[in-house]
N, C-alpha and C positions, 0 to 999 in steps of 0.2 A: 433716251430712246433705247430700246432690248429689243431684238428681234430673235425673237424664242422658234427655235428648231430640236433640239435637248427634252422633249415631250409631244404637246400637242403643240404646233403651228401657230404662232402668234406674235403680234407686234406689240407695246406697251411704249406709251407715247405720256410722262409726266405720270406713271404708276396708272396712269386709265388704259384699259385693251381697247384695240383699235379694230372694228371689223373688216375681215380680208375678203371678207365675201366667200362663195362657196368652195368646195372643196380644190375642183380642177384651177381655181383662180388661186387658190392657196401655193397648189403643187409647185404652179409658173413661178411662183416667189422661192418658192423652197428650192428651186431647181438654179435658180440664178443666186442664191445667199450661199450654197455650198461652196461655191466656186467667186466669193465676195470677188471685185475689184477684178474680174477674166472674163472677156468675151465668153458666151455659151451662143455657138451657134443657133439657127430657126434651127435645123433638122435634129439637132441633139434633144433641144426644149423639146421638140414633137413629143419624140422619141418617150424621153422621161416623163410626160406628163402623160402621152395616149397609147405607149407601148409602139411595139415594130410594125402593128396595123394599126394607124391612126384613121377617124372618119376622114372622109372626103373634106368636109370643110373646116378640118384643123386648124389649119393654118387662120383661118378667118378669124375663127374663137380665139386663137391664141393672140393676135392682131387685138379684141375687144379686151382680153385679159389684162395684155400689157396698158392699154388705155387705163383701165380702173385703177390699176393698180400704181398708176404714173400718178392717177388722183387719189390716192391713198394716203399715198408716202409726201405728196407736198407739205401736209400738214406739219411731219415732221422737221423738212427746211435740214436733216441732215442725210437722206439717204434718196437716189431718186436711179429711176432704169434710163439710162441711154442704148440709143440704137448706135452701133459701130461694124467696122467693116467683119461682115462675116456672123455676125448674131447683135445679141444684149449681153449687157453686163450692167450689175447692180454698185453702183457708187455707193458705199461706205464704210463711215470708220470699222476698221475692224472686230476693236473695242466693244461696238454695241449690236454686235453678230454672237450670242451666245456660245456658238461651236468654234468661233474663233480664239474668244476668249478661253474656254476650255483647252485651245490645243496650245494658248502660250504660255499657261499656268503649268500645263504638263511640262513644254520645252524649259523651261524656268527651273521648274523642280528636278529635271533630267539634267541638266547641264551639268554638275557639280562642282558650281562656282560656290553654294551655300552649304548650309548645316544640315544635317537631319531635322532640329526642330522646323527650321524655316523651309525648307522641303514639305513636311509632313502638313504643313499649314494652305503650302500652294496646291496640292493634291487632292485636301479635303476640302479648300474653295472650290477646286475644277468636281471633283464627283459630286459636289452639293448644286451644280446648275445643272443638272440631268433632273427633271422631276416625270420619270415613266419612260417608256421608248419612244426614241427619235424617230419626230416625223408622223408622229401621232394624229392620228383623222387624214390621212392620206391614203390612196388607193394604187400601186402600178406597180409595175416588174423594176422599175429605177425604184422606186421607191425601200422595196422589200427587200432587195441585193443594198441600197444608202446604208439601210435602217442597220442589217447585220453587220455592214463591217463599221460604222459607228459603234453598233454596241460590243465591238472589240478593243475600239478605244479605251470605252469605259472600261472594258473588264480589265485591260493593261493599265490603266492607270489606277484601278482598284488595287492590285497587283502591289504597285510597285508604293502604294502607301500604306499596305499595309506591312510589305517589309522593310520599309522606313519604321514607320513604327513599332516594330518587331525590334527593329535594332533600340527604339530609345527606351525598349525594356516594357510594354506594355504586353499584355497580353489575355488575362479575362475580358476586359474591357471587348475585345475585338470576337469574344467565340459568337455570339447571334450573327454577323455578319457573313463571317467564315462557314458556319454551318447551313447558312442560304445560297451561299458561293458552293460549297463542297457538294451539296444535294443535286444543284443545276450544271455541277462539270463534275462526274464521279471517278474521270481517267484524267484530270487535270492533277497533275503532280508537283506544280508549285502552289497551288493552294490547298492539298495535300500536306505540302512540309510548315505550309503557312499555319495550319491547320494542326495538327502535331503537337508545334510550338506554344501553340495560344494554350493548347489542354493542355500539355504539361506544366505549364506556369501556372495554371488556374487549379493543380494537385488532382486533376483528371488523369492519374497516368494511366487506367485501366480503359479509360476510352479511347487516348491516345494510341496507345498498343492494338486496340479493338479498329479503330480507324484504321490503321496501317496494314492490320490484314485486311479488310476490305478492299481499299484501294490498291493492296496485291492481286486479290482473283481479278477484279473486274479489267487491271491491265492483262494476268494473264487469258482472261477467257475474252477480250476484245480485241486487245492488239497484240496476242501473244509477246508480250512481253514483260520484264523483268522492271521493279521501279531504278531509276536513275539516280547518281551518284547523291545529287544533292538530300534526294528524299530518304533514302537510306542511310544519310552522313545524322540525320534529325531521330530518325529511331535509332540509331544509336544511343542518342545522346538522352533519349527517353528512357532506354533501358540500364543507362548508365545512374540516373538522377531516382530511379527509382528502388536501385538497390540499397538506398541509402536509410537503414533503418529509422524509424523515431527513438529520437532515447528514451522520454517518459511512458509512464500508465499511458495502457490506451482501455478500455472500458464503453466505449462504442457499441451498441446494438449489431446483431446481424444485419448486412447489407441485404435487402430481396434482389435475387439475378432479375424480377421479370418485371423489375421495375417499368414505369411506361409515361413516356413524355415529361411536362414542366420543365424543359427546356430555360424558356425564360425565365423562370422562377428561379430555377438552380442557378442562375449567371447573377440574377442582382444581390443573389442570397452569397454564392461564394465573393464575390467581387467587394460586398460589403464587410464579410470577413475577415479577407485578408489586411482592413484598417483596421483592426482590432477594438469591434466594434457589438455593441448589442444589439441583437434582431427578435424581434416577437412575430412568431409566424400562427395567423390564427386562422379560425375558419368553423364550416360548421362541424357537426360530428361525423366523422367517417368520411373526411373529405381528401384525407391525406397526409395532414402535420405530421407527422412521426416520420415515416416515408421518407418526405422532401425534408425534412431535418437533419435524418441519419442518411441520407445518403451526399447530403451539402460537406456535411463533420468528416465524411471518410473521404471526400474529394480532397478538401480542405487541408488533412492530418497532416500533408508534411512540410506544412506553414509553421504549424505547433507542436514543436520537435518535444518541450517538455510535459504533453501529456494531451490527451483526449478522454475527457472526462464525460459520465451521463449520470443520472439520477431522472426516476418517476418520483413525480410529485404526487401521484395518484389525487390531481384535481378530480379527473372524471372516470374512477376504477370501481366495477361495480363488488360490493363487499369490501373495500377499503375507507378507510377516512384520509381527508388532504393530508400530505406530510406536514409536518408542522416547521417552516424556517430552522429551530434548533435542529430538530431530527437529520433535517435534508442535511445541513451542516457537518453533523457528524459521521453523515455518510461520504460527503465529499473529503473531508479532510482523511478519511481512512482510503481513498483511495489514492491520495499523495502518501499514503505510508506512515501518518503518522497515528499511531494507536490510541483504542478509544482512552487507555487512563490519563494521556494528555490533553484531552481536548477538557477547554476548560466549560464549567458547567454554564453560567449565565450566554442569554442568548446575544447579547454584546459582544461578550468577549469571543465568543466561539469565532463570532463574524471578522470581529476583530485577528483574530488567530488566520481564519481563512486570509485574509486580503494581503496579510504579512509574507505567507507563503508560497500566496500567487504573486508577488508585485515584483515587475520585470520581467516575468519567466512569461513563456511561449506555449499560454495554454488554452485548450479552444473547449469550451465549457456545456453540453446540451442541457437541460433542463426541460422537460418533456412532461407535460400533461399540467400543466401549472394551474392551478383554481381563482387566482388574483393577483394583483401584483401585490400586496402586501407580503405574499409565500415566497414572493422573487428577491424581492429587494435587498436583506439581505444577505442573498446566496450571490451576490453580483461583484466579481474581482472589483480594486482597486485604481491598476493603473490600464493602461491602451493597448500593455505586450498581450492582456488574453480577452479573447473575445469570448460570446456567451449566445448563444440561440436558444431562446425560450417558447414552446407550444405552448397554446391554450385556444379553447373554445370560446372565451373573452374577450374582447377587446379590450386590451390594458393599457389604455389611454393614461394612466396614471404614472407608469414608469418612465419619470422624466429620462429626456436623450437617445429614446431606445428608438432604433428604426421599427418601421412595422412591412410585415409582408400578409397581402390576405390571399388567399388560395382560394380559388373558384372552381368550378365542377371544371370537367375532363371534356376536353373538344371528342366530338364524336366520333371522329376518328381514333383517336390516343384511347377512347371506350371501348370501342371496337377491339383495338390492338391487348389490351390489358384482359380485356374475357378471353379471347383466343391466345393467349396464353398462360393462362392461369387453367383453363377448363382443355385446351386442347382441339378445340374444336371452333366453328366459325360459328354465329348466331347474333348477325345485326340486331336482329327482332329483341330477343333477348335483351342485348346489349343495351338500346336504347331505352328499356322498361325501363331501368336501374338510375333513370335519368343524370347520368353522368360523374355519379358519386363513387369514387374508387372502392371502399368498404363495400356498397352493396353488390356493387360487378362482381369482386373478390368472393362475396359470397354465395349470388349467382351460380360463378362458374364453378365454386369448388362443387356444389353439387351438383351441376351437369358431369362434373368429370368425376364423381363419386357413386355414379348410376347410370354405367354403360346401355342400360335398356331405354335409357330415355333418346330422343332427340332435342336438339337445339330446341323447337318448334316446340316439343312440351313443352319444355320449360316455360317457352316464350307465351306458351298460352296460360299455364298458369299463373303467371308475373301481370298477365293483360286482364286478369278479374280484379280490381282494385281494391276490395272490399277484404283481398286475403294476399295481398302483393305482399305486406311486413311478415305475415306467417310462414310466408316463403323464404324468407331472407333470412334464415335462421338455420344453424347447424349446431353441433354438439359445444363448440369451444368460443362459437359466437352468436351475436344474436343482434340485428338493428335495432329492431324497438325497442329492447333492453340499452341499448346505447344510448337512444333518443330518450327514453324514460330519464335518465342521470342530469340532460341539461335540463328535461321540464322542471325535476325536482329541485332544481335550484330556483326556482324564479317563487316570490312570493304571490300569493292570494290572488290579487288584481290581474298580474302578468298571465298567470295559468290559465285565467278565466279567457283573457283576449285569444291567446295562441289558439286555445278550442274552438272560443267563435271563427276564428278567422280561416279552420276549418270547413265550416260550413258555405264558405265562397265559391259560388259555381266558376266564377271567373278563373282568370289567368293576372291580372292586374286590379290589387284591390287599393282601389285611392282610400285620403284617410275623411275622405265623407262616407264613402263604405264603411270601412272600419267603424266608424263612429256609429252608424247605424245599426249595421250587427252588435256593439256594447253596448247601447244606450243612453253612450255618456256625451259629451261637448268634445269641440275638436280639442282644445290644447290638452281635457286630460288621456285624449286618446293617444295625440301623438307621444302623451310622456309614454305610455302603458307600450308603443311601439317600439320607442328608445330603448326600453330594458329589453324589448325580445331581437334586435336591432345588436345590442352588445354581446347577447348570449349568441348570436348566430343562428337564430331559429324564424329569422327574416333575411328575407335578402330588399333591399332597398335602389327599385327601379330606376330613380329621378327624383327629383323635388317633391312627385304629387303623389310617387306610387310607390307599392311594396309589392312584393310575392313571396309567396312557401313554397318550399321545395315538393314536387308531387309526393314523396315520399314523406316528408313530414306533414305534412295535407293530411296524409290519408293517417298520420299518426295520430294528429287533431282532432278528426274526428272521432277515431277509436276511442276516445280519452270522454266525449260528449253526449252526455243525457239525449235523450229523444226529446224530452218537452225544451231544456238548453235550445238545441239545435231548431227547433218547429221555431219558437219564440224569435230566434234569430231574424231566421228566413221572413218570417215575415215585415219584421222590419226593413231587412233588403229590400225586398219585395215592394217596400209604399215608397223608397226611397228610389228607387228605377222609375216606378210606373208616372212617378212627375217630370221627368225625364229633366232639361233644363237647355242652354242657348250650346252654339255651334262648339266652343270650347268645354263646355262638359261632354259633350258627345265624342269628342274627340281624348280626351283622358280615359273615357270606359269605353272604347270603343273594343278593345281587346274581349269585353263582357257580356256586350248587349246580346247577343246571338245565344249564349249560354244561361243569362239569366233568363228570356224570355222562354226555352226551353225550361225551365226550373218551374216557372211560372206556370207549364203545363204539366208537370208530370206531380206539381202539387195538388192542380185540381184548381188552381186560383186565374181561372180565363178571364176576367175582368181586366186583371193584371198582366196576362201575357196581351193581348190584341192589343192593348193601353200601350205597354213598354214596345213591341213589338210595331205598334203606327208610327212613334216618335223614332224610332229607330230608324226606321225604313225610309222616313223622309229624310233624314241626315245621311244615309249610306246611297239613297241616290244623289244627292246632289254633290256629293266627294266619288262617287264613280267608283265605290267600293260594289260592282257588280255581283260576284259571286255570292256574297254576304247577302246583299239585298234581295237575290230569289232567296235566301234560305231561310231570312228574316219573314221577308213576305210570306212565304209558305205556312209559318208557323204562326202568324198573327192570324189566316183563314182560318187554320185547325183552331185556333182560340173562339174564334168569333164565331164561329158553326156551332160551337157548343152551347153557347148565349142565346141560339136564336133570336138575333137581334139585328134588325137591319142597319139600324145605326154604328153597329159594331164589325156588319161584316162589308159593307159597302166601301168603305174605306177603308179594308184589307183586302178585298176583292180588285179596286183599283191600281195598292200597291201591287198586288202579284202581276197582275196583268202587265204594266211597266215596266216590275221587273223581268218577266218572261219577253220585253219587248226591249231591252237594253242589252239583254242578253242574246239577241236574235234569236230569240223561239221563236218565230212572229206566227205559224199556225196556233201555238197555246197561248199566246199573248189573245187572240181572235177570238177564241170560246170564252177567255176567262172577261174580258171585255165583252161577250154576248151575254154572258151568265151576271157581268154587272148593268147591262142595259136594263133586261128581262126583270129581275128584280128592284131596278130606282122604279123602274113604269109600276109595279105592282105595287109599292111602296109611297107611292107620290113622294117620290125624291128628284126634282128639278135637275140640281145642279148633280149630283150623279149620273142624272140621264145622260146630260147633255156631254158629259166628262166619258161617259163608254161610247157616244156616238163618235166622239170627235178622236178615243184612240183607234176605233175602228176604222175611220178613214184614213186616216195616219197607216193604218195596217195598208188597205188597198194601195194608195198608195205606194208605197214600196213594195209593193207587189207588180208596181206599174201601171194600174187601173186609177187615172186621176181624175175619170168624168164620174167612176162611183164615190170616188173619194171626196169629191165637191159635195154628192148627195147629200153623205152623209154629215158634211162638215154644215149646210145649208140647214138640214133637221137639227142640228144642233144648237145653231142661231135663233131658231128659230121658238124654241124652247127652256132659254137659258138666262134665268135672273141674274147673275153675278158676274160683276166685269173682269173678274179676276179670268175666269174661265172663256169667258168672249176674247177677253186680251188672247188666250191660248190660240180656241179657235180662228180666229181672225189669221195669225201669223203660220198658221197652217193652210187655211186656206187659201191665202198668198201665194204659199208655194205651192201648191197646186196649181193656180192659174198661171204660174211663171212653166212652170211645166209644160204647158199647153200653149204656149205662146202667148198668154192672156197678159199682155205685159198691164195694161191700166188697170186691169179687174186687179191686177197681185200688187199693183202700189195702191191700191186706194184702201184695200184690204190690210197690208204691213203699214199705211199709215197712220189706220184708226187704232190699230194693236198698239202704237208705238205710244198714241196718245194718252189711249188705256193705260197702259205701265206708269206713264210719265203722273199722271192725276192720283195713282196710287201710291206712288213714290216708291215703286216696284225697280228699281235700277237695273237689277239682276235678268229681270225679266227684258226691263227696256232696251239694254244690249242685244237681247236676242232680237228683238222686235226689230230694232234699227241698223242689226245687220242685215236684217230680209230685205230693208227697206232699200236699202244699199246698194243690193244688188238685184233688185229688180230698175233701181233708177240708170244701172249699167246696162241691162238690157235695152232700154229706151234709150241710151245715147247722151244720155246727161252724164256725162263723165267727172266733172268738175264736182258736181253735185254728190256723186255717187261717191268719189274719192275723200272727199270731207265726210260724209256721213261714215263709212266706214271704218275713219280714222277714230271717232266721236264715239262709234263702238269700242271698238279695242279699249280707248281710254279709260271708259265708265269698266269697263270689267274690268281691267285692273287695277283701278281705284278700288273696287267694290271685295278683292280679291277671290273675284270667282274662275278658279281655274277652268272649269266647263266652258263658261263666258266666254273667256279669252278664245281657248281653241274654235268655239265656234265662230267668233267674230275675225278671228286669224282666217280662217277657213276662205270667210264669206270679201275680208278684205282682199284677201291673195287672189279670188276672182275679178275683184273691182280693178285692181293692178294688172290683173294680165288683159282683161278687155281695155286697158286705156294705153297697152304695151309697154309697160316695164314690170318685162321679165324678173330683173335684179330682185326687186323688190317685194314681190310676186313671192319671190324664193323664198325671201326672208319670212315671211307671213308665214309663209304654209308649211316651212321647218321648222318654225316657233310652234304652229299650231300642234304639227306631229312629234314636238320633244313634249308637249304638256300633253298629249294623250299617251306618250309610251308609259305612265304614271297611273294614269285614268280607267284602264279597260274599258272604253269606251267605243266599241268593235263599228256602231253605226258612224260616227263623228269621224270615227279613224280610216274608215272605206272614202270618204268624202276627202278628209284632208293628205289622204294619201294620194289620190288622184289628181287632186290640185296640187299637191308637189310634184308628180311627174308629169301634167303640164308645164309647171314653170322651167323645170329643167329641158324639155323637147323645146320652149321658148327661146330656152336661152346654147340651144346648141349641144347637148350633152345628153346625149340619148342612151347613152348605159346608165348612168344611175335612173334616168327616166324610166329606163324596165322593171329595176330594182321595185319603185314606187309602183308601178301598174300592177306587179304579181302581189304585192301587198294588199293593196286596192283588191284586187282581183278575189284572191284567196279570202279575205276577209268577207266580203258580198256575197259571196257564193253562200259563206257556212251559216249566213246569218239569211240566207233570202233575200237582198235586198238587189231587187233585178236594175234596177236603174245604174247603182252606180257600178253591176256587175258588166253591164253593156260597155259603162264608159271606160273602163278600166281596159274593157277589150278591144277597145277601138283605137287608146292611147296608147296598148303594146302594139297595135299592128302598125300606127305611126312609125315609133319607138325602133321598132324592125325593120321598116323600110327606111329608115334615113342611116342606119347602118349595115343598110342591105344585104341585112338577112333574111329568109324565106318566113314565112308566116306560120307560127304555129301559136295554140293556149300557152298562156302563164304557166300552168300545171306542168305541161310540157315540157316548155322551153327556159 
């Protein structure tokens, strides 16, 4: 048994987690485990769990608290609360109290009965049971005062294993940690010197030095003070270590000063260095390899006292040819001093020559721009004293032993940072065109800061026409698409042909049944044809099923692509959408559907967008992708308007309606449901008739009017051949008559629905049906009844994996549960319900399940988070119009208010 306080609150009983129930039921745990094995007074527990104004009936809840939790902990048979003179105190071993055990691993490791090694081992067991901040999912003034001087613990035990480990000689290893520790304490001057140390060992001396005056001003312009003996005894010994020349050739490339970010990159790159080891750093073009190369080699230099070597390969040099292995040879060995008439001529021997005069010696070797590994191999030392970093736009999977590093575009931030200092100037907008690739930021900004009359903004608008973003990215001494040209020219016949189609992709995520469809070809020869654009770096490869291009080579793709190429494509996209396919294809293009179905109109091809654009729409509402689905809907009408075709617009008139009615529009939900009534009637379309009558009642409804909403639900029945849509109606107007007190008219109605579903083998649907049923049977007093059917829901939805399902069955149980009084339970439902719609956007479901979670909490005593839930409820209802559960939301904060007797005011308000 663990009883977890070191994160989020929790017990683990046999590796299964043990539910502690709600959060104030948590706190009483957590406030009695700090203090394991010691009386904690009632008044102290109030105190920590409800703050200095606890409600009136604290003590009572705290009384039901300690019950539960008395029945919690018997399972485990080792920990349990007794009451004693003066409070509670929690009986258990120490051992299986995580913060206990954290503070005896520390006392262990402080003691200095042992070693450093064996110190450094108890230290980084105790900082490895922290997973996030203590005390995590808890709310109070105890809480938030626990939480900080706990996480002083940790930082002192962080502390003191890292200068353990400092002493047993580590220290690249340790810079990520140190540099997240140094950003979050900038006047902490022991991990300052911690700090110091790790970069000087890792041949960082110029950041070292660069740290040190930082953490000088900010002591002096915060605590007016001077750094401390220890920190200052460490720059010393920085600037002692660094005067220490290299002996050999150094031949290293210019360092750029404005370099920006790859933090991580540069630590597993130096850190694997210093074993004197081969690194292949690849990526695509213009992504940075050179950069993160040359500036690893200059950290690195004075590992490798006997020389810093570089050499272009010119794999990717435009107007060069690959160096040839000999060649590169004879440049390397001239840079050790030995002149060309010695180098011997065969490309054996040269190699031979080279390994002779690197073996033992302390040489750290760049090789920059490499074409294959065949150009590398060999140029590659002999023994382990020199190490080698080799670039390419390659993946050289072929060079047995060599580590590899892939470099990936520039977080948007470290984007940001890198234009604004290159160009001088701030321009997010900008920044972001450039989609994160250092070259074209670099070239970006050189010409913002090379044409004082422009703004950022120009720029940014010129980069935002895509059609001429690569012609922008060009200056006198460089040029992208001439970069990008070098690796297309490498790829044979087939490959050239795929990179352009794959061009033509409206999307953002092109799977390889895409793919295959834009070439023509079958999957296996497509996914080889990917493979090869996959190696060159001219793909980036999503997951298992997907790929993507960089917007910037996108747009180079299609520069490169005929118009008839291109048309020919599209269309085959095109057929390959509009058959759309089951839940899991929808969900791999879902990144697409929105943009293809747009493509589908601005070609002219409406068959094909209202097609792709119906199929869509049904799978983005029933995933609760809301936003998506009005904009889908939107665009399947504009398709179908153009068809004049009832059968094409009827059922995109539907979806928009839905989706305007999911999104709380419900006034344009109303017209676009009249505007599909008015047309099934003219159309002799039945079941669309009956499908706008019954969203319109659905409308009233929630607008509060449930005797027009019957009407309409009534003309729909009345009118309507197919059970599927009777099933609908039916469990609507259920609720309607439960609304109205009509308790038998709304079981008799949720029970033919339910039948309906069941005869169809509609499961998805029958959930919903026989959550209605549920809880109209709670209204009538059949509890037993009501309490099994509800459960019977829940179950079928999540068998069925319909997250919808669930929330609304969660919903509809948590009300069956609190009409039969348990609260507890109550809870559990309706905070299930509302963790599966904060996922969902699902604004109607979530006004309803919010409301029922701040009943359950008024239920159970706990009327502050109860408010919490009502302004949710509240706020939600309002924006969406739905008056019902706006009333009730308003009734449950004024409960909510007076049982912690405060004055009365709106959620908005208060």
């Amino acid at each position: 048994m663990i009883l977890r306080l070191l994160g989020e609150v929790g017990l683990l009983v046999d590796g299964r987690e043990v539910d502690l129930g709600p959060a104030r039921q948590r706190c009483v745990l957590a406030a009695l485990a700090v203090d394991a094995n010691l009386a904690v007074s009632v008044d102290r527990l109030t105190q920590r769990v409800w703050g200095e104004r606890p409600p009136s009936r604290s003590r009572a809840t705290l009384s039901v608290y300690l019950s539960r939790l008395r029945q919690v902990l018997a399972v485990t048979r080792s920990a349990r609360i007794s009451r004693r003179s003066g409070g509670y105190v929690l009986e258990i071993e120490p051992a299986a109290v995580d913060l206990e055990r954290f503070r005896d691993l520390c006392r262990r490791a402080r003691a200095g009965i042992t070693d450093d090694r064996h110190a450094a081992g108890l230290l980084t067991e105790a900082v490895g049971l922290w997973h996030g901040e203590a005390l995590t999912g808890l709310v109070s003034d105890w809480v938030t005062a626990e939480r900080d001087r706990l996480a002083q613990e940790l930082a002192e035990a962080e502390h003191d294993r890292t200068d353990v480990l400092l002493r047993l000689g580590h220290g690249p290893d340790l810079l990520a940690d140190l540099a997240r520790r140094a950003t979050a304490n900038p006047v902490d001057e022991r991990v300052a010197r911690q700090y110091l140390i790790a970069l000087s060992r890792a041949g960082r001396t110029a950041d070292a030095l660069t740290h040190y005056e930082r953490i000088s001003g900010h002591l002096a312009e915060e605590l007016g003070a001077d750094p401390g003996a220890a920190l200052r005894q460490a720059h010393t010994e920085v600037l002692r270590t660094s005067t220490e020349p290299p002996l050999g050739p150094c031949s290293l490339p210019y360092r750029v000063p404005d370099f920006v970010g790859r933090e991580l990159e540069l630590d597993q790159l130096r850190q694997v260095l210093h074993g004197g080891a081969t690194v292949l750093v690849h990526g695509m073009a213009g992504i940075g390899k050179t950069a993160v190369a040359v500036r690893a080699c200059h950290d690195s230099a004075p590992r490798f006292p006997d020389g810093q070597l570089y050499i272009d390969l010119h794999g990717y040099t435009p107007g060069h040819r690959p160096l040839s292995p000999a060649a590169a040879l004879s440049e390397l060995l001239a840079q050790l001093d030995i002149p060309p008439t010695r180098h011997p001529d065969g490309l054996d021997a040269r190699a031979a020559l080279w390994r002779a005069r690197t073996a033992g010696r302390k040489v750290l070797v760049l090789l920059d721009n490499a074409a294959g590994a065949h150009q590398l191999r060999p140029l590659l030392p002999g023994t382990s004293s020199a190490a080698v970093v080799a670039t390419s736009r390659r993946r050289l999977t072929a060079l047995e032993g060599a580590h590899t590093l892939a470099l990936d575009l520039l977080p948007d931030a470290d984007a940001m940072t890198l234009f604004t200092a290159v160009s001088g100037r701030e321009g997010a907008t900008a920044a972001a065109l450039c989609g994160g690739l250092p070259l074209a930021l670099r070239i970006a900004a050189a010409r913002l800061r090379n044409r004082p009359h422009w703004t950022s903004d120009d720029l940014a608008r010129r980069l935002a026409e895509r059609r001429q973003r690569l012609s922008e990215l060009r200056t006198t001494d460089q040029d992208l698409a001439a970069v990008f040209a070098l690796s297309y020219r490498e790829l044979d016949a087939l490959q050239q042909r795929m990179f352009r189609l794959l061009g033509a992709h409206p999307g953002t995520r092109i799977t390889l049944a895409a793919a295959s469809a834009l070439a023509d070809k079958s999957a296996p020869d497509t996914e080889l044809l990917l493979d090869g654009l996959l190696d060159a770096h001219l793909l980036v490869q999503l997951d298992r099923e997907a790929y993507a291009l960089h917007d910037l080579l996108a747009e180079h793709a299609r520069s490169l692509t005929e118009p008839a190429e291109r048309s020919e494509a599209l269309d085959r996209l095109l057929d390959y959408f509009r058959g759309g396919g089951a839940d899991r294809w929808h969900a791999q293009e879902l990144p697409n559907l929105r943009a293809v179905t747009q493509c589908a109109l601005e070609r002219g091809q409406f068959q094909h967008g209202w097609r792709i654009a119906d199929h869509t729409a049904r799978y983005l509402r029933m995933r609760g992708h809301r936003d998506e689905f009005l904009a889908v809907a939107r665009l399947g009408v504009t398709a179908a308007e153009h068809l004049d075709d009832p059968h094409a617009l009827l059922p995109s008139l539907e979806n928009l309606a839905n989706a305007h009615w999911e999104a709380g529009r419900l006034q344009r939900a109303m017209e676009v449901a009249d505007t599909q009534r008015r047309l099934a009637a003219a159309s002799d379309a039945p079941v669309a008739h009956a499908t706008a009558l019954s969203r319109i009642g659905t409308l009233h409804g929630m607008f509060g009017d449930y005797r027009q909403a019957l009407a309409y639900y009534q003309k729909a029945l009345s009118s309507v051949p197919d059970d599927t849509v009777t099933a609908i109606v039916l469990g609507n107007l259920s609720h309607a008559h439960e609304m109205l007190d009509e308790f038998d008219q709304a079981l008799a109605a949720a029970t033919r629905a339910r039948r309906l579903r069941e005869q169809a083998e509609d499961w998805r649907g029958w959930a919903l049906a026989t959550a209605q049923e549920a809880l109209v049977l709670a209204r009538l007093g059949r509890l037993d009844e009501a309490l099994a059917t509800a459960a019977r829901a829940v179950d079928t939805a999540v068998r069925h994996d319909d997250a919808f399902g669930q929330a609304w069955a969660c919903t509809d149980h948590a009300e069956v549960l609190l009409a039969a009084d348990r609260p507890e339970e109550a809870y559990r439902q309706a905070h299930r319900a509302c963790t599966i719609l904060a996922d969902l956007n699902q604004p109607l479901l979530l006004t309803m399940a919010a409301n029922t979670l701040g009943d359950a909490h008024l239920a159970l005593g706990e009327p502050r988070p109860a408010l919490d839930r009502y302004r949710t409820a509240h706020h939600t209802a309002e924006r969406i119009h739905y008056q019902r559960q706006k009333d009730r939301a308003l009734a449950g904060y004024d409960r909510a208010r007076a049982a912690l007797a405060l004055p009365a005011v709106t959620p908005s308000s208060g």
